[in-house]
N, C-alpha and C positions, 0 to 999 in steps of 0.2 A: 979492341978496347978492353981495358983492364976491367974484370967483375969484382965491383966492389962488394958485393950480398951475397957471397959465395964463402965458404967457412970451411976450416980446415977440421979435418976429425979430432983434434983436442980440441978445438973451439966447440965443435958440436955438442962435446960430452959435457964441456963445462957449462953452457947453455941449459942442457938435459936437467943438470945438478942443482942451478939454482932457480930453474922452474919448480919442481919436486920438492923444495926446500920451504918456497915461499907458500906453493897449495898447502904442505902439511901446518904450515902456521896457522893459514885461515881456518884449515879443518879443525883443529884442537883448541883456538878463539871461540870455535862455535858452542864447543860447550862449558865454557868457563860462564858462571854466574855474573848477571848484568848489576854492577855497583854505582850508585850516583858519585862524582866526585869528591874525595875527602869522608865517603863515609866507609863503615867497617861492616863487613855482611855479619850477620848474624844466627848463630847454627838456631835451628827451632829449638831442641831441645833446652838450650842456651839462654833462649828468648823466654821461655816458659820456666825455665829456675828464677831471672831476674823478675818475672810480674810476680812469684811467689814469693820471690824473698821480698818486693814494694808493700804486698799488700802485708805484709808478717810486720815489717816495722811500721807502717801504716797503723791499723791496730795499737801495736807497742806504744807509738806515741798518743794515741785516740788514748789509750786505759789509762797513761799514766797522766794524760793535760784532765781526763775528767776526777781521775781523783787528788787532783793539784788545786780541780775549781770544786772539791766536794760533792758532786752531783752525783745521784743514786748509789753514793756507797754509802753515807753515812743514815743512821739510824737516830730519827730525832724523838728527844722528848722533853716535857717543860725543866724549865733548869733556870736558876738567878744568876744573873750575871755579877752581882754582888759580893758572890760566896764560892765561885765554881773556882776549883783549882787547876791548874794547870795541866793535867791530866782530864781534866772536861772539856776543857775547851782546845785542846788537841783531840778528843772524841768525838768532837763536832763537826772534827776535817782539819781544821787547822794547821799546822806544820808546827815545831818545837817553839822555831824564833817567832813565826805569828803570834801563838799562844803566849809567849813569854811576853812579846809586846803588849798584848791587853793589860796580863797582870799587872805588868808595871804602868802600864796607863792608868787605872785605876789604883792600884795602891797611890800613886803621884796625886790625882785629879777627882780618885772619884770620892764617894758610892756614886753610881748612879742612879738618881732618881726617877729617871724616866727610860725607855724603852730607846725613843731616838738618841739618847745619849751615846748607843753604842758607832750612832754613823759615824763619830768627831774622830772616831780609830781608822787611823789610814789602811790597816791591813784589813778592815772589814768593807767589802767594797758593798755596792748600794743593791746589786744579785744578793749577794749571800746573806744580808738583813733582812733582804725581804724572803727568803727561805727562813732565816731563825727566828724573823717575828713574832711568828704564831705561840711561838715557843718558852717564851722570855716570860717568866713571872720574878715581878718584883716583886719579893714578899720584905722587905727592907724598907716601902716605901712609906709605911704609916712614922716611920722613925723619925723621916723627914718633916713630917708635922710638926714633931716635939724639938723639934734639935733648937738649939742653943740660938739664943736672938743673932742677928745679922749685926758684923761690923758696920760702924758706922765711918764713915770715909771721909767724913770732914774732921773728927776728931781724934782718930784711929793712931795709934802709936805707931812706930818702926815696928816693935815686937810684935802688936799686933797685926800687922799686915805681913810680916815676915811668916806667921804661924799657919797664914794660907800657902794651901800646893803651892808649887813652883816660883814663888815669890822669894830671894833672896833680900840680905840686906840691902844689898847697891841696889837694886831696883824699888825696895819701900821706902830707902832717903830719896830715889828720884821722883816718887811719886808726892810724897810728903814735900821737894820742894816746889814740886813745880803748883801742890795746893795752896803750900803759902802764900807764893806769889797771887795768884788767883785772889785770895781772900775767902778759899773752899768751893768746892764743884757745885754745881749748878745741875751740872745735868752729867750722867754718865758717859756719855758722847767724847767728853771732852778728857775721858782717860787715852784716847787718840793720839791725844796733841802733847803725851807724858816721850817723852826720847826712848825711841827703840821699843815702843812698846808692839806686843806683836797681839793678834788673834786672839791666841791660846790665853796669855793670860788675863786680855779684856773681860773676855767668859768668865774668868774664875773670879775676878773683881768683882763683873754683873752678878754672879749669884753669890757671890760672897760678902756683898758689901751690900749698905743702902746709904743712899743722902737724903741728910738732912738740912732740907736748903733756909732751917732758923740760924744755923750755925756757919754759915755763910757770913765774913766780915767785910761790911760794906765803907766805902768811903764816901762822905759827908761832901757832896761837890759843891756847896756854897760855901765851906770854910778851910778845908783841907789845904796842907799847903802846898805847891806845884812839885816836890821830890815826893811828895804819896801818890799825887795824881798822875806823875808822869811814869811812875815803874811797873803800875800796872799792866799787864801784857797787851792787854788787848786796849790799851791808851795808848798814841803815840807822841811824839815831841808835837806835829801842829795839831794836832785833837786837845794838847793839855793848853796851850797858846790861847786855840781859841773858846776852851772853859775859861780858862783866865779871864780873855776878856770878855767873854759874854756876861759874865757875871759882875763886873765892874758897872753895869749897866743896868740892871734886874739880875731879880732873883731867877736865878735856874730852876725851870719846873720839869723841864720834862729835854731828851735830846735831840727833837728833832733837828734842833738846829744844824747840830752835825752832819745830819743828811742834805740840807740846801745849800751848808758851806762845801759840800762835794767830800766830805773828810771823812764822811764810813757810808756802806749801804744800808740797807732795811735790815737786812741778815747781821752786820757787825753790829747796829744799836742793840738791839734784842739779845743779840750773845753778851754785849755789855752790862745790860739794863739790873741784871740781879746784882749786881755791887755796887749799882748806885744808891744814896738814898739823900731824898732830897730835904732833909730837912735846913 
């Protein structure tokens, strides 16, 4: 019978060769360093340059975000925000463009008269007023006592409302028309309801302005004739219908009737009611 498990001497040796071949693999696997998949070993020395160079710009950005937000580097002391140049109020922490924004907010808007005045500045966040509070002397503000009487918004020219900050012409004919129509404001509120009016210069109306609700021009609802009654804004085509006819019938005293014909609420009589006059 043929032996099959029996080997010739080059078979031997080449058996020999790649025994010896595959031990020295395992032997020199053994001491190569154990790596998880996909990651990259890391010499120590290596590892200990990268934690100092983390915490170095760590730092870096620690020193430059606190002196970005002001804290413990600035040195404060009282100061008017009235009068301080742009060079104080980048002393205060500030950055150039911040500083430049105040000025120009104020030159635009102010003095200011009051302390919270300075919250209404975007670049002044509600931390760093309450760090520069302590700080802030108006000495400006007795000025405000004596200044010049307050326009009057019911009888106020273009030029004069134009002579307030941020009020152009186009916006003092808008305001102006939308009074006329009215027959003069009533209440400040209702500079709201002028097109495109925004925030910023409601403020400067409110302290710039005052009403005078004598000067307020009323319409006569028992004799007025239906194109006075019906242009009013806050009148509409069946609110002037049914003045028409109610008064065809008695005298008109008072509106509630408009609220049982379903034709205004309790809130639209009342925003009405100062243009009326019943005589």
């Amino acid at each position: 019978m043929k032996n099959y498990f029996s080997f010739t001497r080059s078979q031997q040796i080449g058996v020999a060769f790649w025994a010896l071949l595959i031990l020295g693999l395992i032997f020199t696997s053994s001491f190569l360093p154990e790596s998880p998949e996909g990651k990259f070993e890391i010499n120590p020395d290596d590892l200990e340059y990268v934690q100092l160079n983390a915490k170095s710009d760590k730092n870096y950005y620690n020193n430059n975000y606190n002196s970005a937000n002001n804290k413990s580097s600035v040195s404060l002391s009282d100061f008017d925000p009235n009068i301080l140049d742009l060079e104080g109020w980048k002393n205060l922490g500030f950055s150039e463009k911040q500083a430049n924004a105040i000025v120009n907010y104020r030159d635009r808007f102010g003095p200011f008269n009051r302390k919270e005045d300075l919250k209404k500045i975007f670049v002044i966040s509600e931390e760093k007023y309450l760090e520069l509070e302590p700080f802030i002397k108006i000495e400006s503000a007795q000025k405000t006592e004596t200044k010049v009487d307050l326009i009057s918004l019911n009888s106020a020219s273009v030029a004069e409302l134009e002579s307030l900050p941020g009020i152009g012409p186009k916006f003092a004919e808008r305001i102006l028309k939308f009074r006329n129509s009215l027959g003069g404001f009533s209440s400040m509120t209702q500079l709201h309801e002028v097109y495109n009016m925004t925030e910023e210069i409601y403020q400067i109306l409110a302290d710039e302005t005052v009403i005078n609700s004598e000067e307020i021009v009323q319409i006569k609802i028992n004799s007025a004739g239906k194109d006075e009654i019906d242009k009013h804004p806050y009148i509409d085509f069946d609110a002037t219908a049914a003045i028409l006819k109610e008064r065809e019938s008695k005298k008109i005293e008072n509106l509630d009737f408009l609220i049982s014909k379903n034709l205004m609420t309790q809130e639209e009589k009342e925003r009405l009611e100062p243009y009326i006059s019943f005589e």
